[in-house]
N, C-alpha and C positions, 0 to 999 in steps of 0.2 A: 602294629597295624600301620599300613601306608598313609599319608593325608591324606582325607578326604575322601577314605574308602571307609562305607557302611559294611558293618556286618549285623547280621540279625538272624533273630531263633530259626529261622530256615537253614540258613549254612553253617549251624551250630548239628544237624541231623542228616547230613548229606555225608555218605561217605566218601572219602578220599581217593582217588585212585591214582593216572599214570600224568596228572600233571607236571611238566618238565621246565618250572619256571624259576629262575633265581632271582636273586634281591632284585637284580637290575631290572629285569623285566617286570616284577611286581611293581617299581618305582614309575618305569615307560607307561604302563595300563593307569595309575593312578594318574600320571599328570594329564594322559589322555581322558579320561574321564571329566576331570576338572575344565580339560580345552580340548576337544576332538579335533580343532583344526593349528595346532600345536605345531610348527615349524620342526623340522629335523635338527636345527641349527641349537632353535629353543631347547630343545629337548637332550640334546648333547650337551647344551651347557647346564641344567641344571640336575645332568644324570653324573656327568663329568664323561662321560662316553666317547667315543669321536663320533659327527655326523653318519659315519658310512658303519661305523657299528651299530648306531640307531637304527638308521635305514634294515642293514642284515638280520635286527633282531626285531623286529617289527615283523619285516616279511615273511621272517621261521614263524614269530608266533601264527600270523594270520594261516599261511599255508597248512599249520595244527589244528585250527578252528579254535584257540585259546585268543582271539582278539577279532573284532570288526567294528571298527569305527563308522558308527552313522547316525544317521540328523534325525533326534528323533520331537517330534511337535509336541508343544501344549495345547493341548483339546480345548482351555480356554480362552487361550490368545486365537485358534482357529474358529471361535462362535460356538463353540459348545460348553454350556453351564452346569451341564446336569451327565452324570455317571452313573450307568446301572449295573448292577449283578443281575444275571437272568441263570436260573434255574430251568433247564428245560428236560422235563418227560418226556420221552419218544416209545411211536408206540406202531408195529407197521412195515418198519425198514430200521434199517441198521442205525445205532449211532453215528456210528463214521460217516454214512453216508447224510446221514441229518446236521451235523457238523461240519461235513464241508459246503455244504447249501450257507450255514449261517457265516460257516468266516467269510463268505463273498460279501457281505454286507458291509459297505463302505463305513458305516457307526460302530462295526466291532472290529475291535482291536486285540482281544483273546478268546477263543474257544478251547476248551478243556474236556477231554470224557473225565469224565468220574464214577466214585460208585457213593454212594447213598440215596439220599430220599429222592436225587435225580440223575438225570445219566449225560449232560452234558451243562456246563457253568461258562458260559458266557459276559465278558464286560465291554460296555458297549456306553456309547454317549451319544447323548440328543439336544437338540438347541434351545428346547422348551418342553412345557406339558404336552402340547398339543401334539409336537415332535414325537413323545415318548408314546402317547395314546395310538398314533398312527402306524409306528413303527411294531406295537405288542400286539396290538388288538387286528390289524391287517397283515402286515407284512410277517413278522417271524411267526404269527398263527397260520398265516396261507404255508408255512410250509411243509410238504409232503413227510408226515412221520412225528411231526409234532403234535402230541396227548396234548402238553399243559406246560404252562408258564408261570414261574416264581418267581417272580420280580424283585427286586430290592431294589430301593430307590438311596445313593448316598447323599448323606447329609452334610459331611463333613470330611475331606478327606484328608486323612491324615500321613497316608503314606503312599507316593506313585511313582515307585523308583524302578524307569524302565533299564537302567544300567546296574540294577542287582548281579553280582557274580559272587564265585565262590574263590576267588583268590584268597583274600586274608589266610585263612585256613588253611589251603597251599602252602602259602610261604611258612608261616608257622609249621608246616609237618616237614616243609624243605630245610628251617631252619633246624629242625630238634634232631631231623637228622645227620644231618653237617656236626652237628655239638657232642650223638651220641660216637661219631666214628671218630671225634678228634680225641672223645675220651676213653673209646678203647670200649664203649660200655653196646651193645646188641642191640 
């Protein structure tokens, strides 16, 4: 596993597909991860690569949609303390169309359909109580198609990793098969 690259029971159940990343590039994503705004220069020397092979292999991955470098905030250095999961019943009109009402909400940061006890899971953040009561009880109740909302309020968060990806596991199936054609084995 690369430094400083998490893996976790999610990218343990994703399957694999036409990922076309070698060591090197697995190496490039990792130190970006670490420093998004990483020098080419940086990054050639600690790849051993040349600059302008950094450069060429940066701009393949992005042009694949296998890399995008961007700045992503802390919700509590920005004034918000408090993170919810919102559960929302729709009932009326489409989810899709209930769902892209709620991603316009400047507090939410993910909208998800789903299927169980509700039809679309929401996580969003607010700057207080009062914030949170405003926002559930006005704002994503006023909107057209919403039954009902299942809040969860977090306590404690323990895990907010917006640079989750599934590389490791990539390169692991890049690697095992490099190993099985050098040994002749299928």
């Amino acid at each position: 596993m690369a430094d400083g690259v998490l893996k976790d029971a999610v990218a343990e159940r994703i399957p694999m597909h036409s990922l076309e990343m070698d060591e090197a590039d697995h190496k490039l994503v990792s130190l970006l991860r670490q420093d998004g705004r990483m020098a080419f220069k940086a990054l050639a020397e600690k790849t051993g690569l040349t600059e302008n092979t950094v450069r060429s292999r940066l701009r393949r991955l992005e042009e694949q949609d296998l890399l995008r470098v961007v700045a992503v905030t802390d919700f509590e250095a920005a004034g918000f303390s408090l993170m919810l999961a919102v559960g929302v019943q729709v009932e009326g009109r489409s989810a899709a169309e209930v769902a892209t009402d709620l991603a316009a909400f400047p507090e939410v940061f993910s909208v998800c359909q789903v299927v169980g006890s509700h039809d679309i899971e929401c996580l969003m953040v607010a700057e207080d109580q009062e914030a949170v009561s405003q926002l559930l009880t006005q704002r994503l109740a006023g909107v057209p198609g919403v039954r009902r909302l299942l809040p969860a309020m977090a306590i404690d968060v323990l895990k907010n990793q917006p640079n989750w990806v599934l590389f490791d596991k990539a390169r692991d199936a890049v690697g095992e098969r490099s190993a099985a054609s050098q040994t002749g084995a299928a």
